[in-house]
C-alpha positions in Angstrom: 0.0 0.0 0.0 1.9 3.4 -1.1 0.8 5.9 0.8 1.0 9.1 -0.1 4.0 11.8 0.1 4.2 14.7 2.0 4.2 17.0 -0.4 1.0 16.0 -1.5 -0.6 15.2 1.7 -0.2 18.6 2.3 -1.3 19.8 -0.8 -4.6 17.6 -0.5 -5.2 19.4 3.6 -4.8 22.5 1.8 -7.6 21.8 -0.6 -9.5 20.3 2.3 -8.9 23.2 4.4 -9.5 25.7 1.4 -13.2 23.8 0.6 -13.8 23.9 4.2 -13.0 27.6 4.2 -15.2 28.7 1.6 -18.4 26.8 2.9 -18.1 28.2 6.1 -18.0 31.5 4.5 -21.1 31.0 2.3 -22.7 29.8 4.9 -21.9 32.8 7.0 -23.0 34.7 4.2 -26.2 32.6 4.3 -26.7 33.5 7.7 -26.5 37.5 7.5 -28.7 37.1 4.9 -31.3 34.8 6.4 -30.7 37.3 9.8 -31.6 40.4 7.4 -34.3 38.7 5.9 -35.9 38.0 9.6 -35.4 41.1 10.8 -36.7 42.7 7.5 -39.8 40.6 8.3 -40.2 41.5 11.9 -40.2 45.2 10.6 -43.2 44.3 8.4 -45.3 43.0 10.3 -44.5 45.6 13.1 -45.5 48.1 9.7 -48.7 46.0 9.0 -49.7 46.1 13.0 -49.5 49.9 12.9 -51.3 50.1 10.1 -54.2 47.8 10.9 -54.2 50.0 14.4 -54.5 53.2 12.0 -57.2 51.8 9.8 -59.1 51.3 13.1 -58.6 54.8 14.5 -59.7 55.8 11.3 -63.1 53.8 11.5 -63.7 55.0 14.6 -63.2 58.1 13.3 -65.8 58.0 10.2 -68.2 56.7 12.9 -68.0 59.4 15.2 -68.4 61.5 12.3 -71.3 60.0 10.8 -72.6 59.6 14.0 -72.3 63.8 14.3 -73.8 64.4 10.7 -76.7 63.0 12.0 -77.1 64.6 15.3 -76.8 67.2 13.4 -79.4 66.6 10.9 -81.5 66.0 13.7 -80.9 69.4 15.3 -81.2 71.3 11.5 -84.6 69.9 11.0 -85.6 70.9 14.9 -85.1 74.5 14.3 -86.5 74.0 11.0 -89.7 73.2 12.5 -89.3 75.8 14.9 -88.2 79.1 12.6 -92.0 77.4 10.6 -93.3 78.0 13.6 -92.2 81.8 14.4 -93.1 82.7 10.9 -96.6 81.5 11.3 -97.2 82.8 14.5 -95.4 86.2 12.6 -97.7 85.8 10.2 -100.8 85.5 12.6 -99.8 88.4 14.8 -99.7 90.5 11.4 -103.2 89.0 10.6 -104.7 90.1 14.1 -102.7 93.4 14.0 -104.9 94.5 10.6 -108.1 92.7 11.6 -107.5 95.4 14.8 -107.1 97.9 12.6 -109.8 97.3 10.6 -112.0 97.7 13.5 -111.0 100.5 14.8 -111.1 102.2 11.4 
């Protein structure tokens, strides 16, 4: 059985070690990139929480203000009624003040 010489025992480490070498730094590479990835995800869905949280402010928001047009509405058509109601009592005033006239014409 011949083993092998020195010279290209070491030569065959060095390929070893130099294979070994580069794996380990794509894999390290593979790493940061896997750990950017991950933290690029945990920033999204912190983005998408904040987001859902505005989209329910906002709601809450178009409620209340819905909610206020109609209040609203419900006061406009109140005085409505009651400025109706000042011009026909306006209106009968007027009506008595010339029938009183009349009559003491």
């Amino acid at each position: 059985m011949a083993a092998g010489t020195p010279d290209s025992q070491a030569r065959f480490g060095q390929s070893v070690k130099g294979l070994l070498t580069e794996k380990v730094n794509t894999c390290g590479t593979d790493v940061i990139a896997l750990t950017k990835q991950v933290l690029k995800g945990s920033r999204s869905s912190e983005l998408l929480g904040q987001a859902a949280r505005n989209m329910v402010l906002q709601e809450d928001a178009i409620l209340h203000s819905e909610d206020s047009l109609r209040k609203m509405a419900i006061i406009t058509t109140h005085l409505q009624y009651q400025q109706e109601a000042i011009q026909k009592n306006v209106e009968q005033s007027s009506d008595l003040q010339d029938q009183l006239n009349h009559l003491l014409k």
